[in-house]
Rosetta silent file (secondary structure, phi, psi, omega in degrees, C-alpha in Angstrom):
SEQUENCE: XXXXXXXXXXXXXXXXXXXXXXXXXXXXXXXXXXXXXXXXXXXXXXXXXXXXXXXXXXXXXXXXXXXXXXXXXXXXXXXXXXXXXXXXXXXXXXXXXXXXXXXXXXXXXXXXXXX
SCORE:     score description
SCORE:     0.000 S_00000001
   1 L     0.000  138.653 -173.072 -137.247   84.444  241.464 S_00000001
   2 L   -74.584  166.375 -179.340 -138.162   84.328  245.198 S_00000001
   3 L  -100.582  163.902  155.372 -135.580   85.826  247.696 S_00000001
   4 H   -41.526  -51.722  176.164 -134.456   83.614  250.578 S_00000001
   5 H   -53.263  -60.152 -171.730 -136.508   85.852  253.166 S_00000001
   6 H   -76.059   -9.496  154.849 -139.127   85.063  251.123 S_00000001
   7 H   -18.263  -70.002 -147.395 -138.678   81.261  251.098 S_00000001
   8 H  -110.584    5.252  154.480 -138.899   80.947  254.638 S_00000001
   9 H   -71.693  -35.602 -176.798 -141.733   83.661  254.912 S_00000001
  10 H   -87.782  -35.121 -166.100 -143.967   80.929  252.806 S_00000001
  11 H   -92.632  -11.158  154.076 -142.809   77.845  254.783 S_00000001
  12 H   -21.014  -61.279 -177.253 -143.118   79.790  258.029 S_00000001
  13 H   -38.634  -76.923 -173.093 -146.666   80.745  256.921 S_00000001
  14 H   -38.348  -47.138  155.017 -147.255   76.824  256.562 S_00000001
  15 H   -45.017  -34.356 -136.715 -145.506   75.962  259.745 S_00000001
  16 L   -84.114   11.874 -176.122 -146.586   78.578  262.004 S_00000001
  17 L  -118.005  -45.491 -172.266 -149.404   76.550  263.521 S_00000001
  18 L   -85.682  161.253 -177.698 -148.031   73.004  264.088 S_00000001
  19 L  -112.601   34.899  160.670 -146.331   71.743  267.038 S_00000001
  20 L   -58.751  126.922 -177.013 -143.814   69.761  265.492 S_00000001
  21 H   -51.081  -44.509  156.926 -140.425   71.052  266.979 S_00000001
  22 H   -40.190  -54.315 -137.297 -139.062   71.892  262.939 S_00000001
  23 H   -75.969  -40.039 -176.255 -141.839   73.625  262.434 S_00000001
  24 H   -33.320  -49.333 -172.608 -141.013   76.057  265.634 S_00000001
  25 H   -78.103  -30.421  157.305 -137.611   76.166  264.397 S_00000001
  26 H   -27.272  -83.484 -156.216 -138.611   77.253  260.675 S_00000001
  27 H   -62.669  -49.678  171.332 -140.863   79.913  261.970 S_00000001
  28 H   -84.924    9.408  178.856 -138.251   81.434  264.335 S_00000001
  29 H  -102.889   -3.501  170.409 -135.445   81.292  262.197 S_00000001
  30 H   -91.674  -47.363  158.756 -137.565   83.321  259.569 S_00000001
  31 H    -9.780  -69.628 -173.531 -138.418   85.630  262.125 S_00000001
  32 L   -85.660   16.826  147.550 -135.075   86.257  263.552 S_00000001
  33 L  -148.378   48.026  164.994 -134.143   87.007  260.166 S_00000001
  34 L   106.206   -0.209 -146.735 -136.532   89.077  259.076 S_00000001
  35 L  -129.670   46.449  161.491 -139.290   87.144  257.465 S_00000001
  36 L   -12.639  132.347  160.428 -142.562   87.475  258.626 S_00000001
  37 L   -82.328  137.990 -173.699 -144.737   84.664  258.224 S_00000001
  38 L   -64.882  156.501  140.578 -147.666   85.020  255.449 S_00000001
  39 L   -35.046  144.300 -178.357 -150.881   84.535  255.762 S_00000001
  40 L  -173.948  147.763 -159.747 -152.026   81.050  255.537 S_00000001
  41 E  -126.870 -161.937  170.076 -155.045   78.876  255.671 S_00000001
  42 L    19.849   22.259  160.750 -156.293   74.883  255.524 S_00000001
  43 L   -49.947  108.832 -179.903 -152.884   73.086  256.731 S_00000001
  44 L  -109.508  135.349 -154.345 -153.036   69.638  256.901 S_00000001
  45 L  -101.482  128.924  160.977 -150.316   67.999  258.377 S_00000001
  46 L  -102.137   88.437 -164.799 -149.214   64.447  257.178 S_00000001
  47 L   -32.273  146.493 -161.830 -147.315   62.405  259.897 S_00000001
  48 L    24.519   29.879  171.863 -143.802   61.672  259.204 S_00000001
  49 L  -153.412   -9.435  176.099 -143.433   63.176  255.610 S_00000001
  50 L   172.504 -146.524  151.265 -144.582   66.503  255.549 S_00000001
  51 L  -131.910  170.215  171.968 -147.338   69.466  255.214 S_00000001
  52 E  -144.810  118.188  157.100 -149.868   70.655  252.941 S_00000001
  53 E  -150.251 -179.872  175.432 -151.068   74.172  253.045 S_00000001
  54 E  -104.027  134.310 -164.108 -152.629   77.412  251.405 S_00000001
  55 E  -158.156  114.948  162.241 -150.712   80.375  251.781 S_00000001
  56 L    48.579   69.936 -162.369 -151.505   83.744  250.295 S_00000001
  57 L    11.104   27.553  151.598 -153.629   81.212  247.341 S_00000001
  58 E   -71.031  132.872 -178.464 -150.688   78.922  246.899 S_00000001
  59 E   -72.694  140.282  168.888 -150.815   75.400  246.995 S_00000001
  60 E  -139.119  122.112  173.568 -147.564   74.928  249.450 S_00000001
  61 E  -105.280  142.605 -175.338 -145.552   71.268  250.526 S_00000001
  62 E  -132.199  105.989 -176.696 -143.381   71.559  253.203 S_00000001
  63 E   175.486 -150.096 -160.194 -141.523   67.964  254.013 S_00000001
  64 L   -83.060 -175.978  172.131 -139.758   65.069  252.852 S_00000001
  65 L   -66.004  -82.517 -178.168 -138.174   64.189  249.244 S_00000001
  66 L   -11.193  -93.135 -168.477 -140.821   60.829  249.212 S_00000001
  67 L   -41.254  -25.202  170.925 -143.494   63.225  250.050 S_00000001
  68 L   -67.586  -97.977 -138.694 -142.661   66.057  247.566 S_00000001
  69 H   -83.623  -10.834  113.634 -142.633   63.561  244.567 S_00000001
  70 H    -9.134  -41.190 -160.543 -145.869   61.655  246.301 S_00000001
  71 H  -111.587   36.101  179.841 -147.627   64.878  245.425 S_00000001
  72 L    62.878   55.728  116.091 -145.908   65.338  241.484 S_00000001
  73 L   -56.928  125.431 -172.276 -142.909   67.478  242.502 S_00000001
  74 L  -122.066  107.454  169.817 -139.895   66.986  240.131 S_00000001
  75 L  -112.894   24.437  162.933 -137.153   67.203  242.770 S_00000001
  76 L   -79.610   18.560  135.846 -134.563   66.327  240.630 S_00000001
  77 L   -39.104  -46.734 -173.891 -133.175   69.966  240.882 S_00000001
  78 L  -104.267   29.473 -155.220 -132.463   69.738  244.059 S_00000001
  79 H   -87.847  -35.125  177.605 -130.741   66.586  244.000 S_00000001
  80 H   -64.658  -51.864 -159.792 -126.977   68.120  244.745 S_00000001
  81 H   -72.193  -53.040  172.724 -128.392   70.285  247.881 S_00000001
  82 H   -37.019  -62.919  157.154 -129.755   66.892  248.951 S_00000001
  83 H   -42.095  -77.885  176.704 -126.821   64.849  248.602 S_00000001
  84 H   -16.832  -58.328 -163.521 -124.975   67.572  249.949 S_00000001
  85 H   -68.878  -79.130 -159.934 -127.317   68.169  252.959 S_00000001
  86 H   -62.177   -9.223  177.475 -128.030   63.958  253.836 S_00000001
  87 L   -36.376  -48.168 -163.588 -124.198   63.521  253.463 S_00000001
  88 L  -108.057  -12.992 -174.362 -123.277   63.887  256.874 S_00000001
  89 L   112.985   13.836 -175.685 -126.975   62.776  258.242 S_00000001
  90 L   -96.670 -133.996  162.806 -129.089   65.860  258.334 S_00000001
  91 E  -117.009  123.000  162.601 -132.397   66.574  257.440 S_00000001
  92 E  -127.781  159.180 -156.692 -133.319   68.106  254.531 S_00000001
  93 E  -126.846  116.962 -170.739 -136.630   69.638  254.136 S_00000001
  94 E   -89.211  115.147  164.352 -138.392   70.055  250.679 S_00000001
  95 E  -107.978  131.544  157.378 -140.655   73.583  250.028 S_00000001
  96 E  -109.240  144.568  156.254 -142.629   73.299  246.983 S_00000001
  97 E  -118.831  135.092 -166.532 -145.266   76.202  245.431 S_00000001
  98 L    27.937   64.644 -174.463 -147.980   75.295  242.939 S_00000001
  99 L    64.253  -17.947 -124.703 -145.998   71.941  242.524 S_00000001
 100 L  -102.332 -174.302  171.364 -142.908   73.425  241.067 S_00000001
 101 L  -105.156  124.181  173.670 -139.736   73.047  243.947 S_00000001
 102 L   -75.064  -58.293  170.272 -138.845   76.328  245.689 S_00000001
 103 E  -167.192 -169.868 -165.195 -136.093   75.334  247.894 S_00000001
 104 E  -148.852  119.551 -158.006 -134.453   72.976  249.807 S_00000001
 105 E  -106.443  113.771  179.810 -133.967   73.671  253.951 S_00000001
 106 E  -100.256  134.093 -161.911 -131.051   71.887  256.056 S_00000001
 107 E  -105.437  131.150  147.251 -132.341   70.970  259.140 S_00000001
 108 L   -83.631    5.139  166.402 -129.476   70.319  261.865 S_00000001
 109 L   -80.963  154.884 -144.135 -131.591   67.539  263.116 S_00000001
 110 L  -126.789 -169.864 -125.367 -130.057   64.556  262.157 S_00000001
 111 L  -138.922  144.776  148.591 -131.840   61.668  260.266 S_00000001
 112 L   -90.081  170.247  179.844 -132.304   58.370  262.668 S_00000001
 113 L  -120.848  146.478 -179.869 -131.535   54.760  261.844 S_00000001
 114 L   -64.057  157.256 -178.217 -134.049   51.814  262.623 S_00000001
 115 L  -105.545    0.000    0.000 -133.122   50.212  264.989 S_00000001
């Protein structure tokens, strides 16, 4: 089982290139606690749902629930830290490795509503 540090050391890795404002905050909050970001190659970024990258010769998704289970991710694991998380409005942000779901990241950014 992965540690926490090392969670946010793989979606750092993924992150640690785009200029999406999350991804900044991902990458320094694994920093500032300790969590170098891996190595990581080919990241392709998919507009409003997510990432895709290779990290230390993992397939790694970094994004929404839709987008997780878009790419065969069974994120019905994670379904309480979701509820939990979207309860109040925040974001939560799905990391999967080699499909399977890794963890699940609350975002204080808060979800908008169409208008």
């Amino acid at each position: 089982m992965r540690t926490i540090a090392s969670k946010f050391a793989i979606a750092a890795a993924a992150e640690k290139d785009s200029l999406h404002p999350l991804a900044g905050a991902i990458v320094k909050f694994a920093r500032d606690n300790g969590a170098e970001p891996l190595d990581s190659e080919t990241a392709i970024t998919v507009p409003g749902k997510g990432l895709s990258a290779k990290v230390e010769e993992r397939h790694v998704l970094l994004g929404s629930r839709p987008f997780m289970e878009e790419n065969g991710v069974n994120v019905t694991e994670g379904d309480e830290a979701y509820s939990k998380f979207t309860k109040n409005g925040a974001t939560a942000i799905f990391l999967a490795v080699d499909k399977k779901l890794a963890a699940i990241f609350e975002s204080g950014l808060k979800r908008r509503s169409a208008a």
